[in-house]
C-alpha positions, 0 to 999 in steps of 0.5 A: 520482498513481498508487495502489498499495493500493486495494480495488477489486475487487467482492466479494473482500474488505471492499473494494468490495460490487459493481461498482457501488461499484467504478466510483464509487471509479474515478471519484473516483480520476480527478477527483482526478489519479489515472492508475493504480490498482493492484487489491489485495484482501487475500488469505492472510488466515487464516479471512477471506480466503483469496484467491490468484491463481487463475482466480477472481481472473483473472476478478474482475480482467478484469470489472472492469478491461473494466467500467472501460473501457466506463464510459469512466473514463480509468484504467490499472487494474493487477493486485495483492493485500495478503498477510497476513503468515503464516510461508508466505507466501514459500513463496506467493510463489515457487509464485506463489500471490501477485500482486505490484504489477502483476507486478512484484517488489515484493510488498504484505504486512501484518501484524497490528496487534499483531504481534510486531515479531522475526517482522515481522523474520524474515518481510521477510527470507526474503522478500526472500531468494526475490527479492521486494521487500517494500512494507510497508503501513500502517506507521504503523498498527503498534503496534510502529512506533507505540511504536518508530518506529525500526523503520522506520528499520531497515527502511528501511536494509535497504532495504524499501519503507514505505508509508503510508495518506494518510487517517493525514495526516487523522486517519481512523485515530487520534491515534497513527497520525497521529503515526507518520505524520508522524514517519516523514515527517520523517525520511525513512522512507516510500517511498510515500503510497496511499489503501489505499481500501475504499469510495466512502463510507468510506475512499476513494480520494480523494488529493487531500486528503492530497496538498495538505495535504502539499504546503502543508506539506512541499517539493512535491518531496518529497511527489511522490515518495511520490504519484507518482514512487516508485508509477510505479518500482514498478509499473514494476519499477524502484528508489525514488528514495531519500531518506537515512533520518534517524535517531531520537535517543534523545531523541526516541523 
């Protein structure tokens, strides 16, 4: 498996408080089969996290990643960052304020809970229109995509990624985000499955739980490219494989 939204980096966000804390979400990513972690502290966070790529981040990121190393924990780490959505945020990604997904074109943004799905719309767009590729995270976190789970469909065929927490497939975040979840599962509307980990404790980023619920439950196939297949693609630079989303019927929405 390889996750591509994890918190890991000591003292940059509400992720890992020390390098302590990070080497432990390592390690528990490596006993569960996790080969690769992508490093993804929240940054353009207006008033919270005002992290961009900078010497700062460059430093954060080589401590840590020489830190794993010397601990001997078999693990590529790989650099990357969760942008908020704010109305600049393509102006961020072309002056190269933002870190893609281990320097691909794929770019990790989030936007509010609560947020107005028309600037979600408009956002994605002007992104992908200065040459990146949005990731979506925690989809199933939305309201909007709670109420109207059609919107992933859209998303989809405009052919962003979707990406979802695995702790949503336990319940760690609600009834309402478990349900999302596994509708757009059904109709094919997730591009990736990460563990979006903020602590050893809390929220970690152990994906071994998710995965064989999933796979006792769905074609392990399937469930392989949303934990494995897809990831790899992505910090590889290259396209998803690709289910044909499935539309929601009136009757279902």
């Amino acid at each position: 498996m390889i996750d591509i939204h994890t918190h890991i980096l000591p003292g940059i966000d509400d992720g890992a408080a020390d390098i302590y804390d990070a080497l432990e979400m390592v390690r528990m990513s490596a006993d569960c089969g996790v080969t690769a972690i992508v490093a993804t502290p929240h940054c353009n966070l207006p008033d919270m996290y005002d992290n961009y790529f900078d010497r700062e981040y460059i430093r954060v990121f080589q401590t840590t990643a020489e830190s794993v190393r010397k601990a001997g924990i078999d693990i590529k780490i790989c650099p990357g960052m969760e942008a908020f959505g704010t109305y600049n945020l393509p102006e961020l990604i072309v002056d190269g304020k933002i870190m893609p997904l281990n320097q691909s074109r794929y770019i990790l943004l989030e936007f509010s809970f609560d947020e107005n799905p028309d600037f979600a719309f408009d956002l994605l767009r002007r992104i992908k229109e200065v040459g990146a590729k949005p990731v979506i995270a925690h989809a199933e976190r939305y309201e909007f995509i709670q109420d109207n789970p059609q919107i992933a469909y859209l998303w989809r065929k405009k052919g962003y990624v979707v990406q979802v927490n695995k702790g949503s497939f336990m319940g760690r975040f609600g009834k309402e985000a478990r349900r999302a979840a596994y509708r757009m599962l059904s109709h094919n509307l997730i591009s990736v499955i990460a563990s979006d980990a903020h602590g050893p404790e809390r929220r970690t980023p152990y994906m071994l739980d998710a995965y064989e619920r999933l796979v006792s439950e769905r074609n392990q196939k399937y469930i392989d490219v949303l934990f494995k297949h897809n990831p790899l693609r992505i910090c590889a630079n290259k396209p998803l494989l690709k289910l044909e989303p499935i539309p929601f019927s009136r009757y279902e929405l």
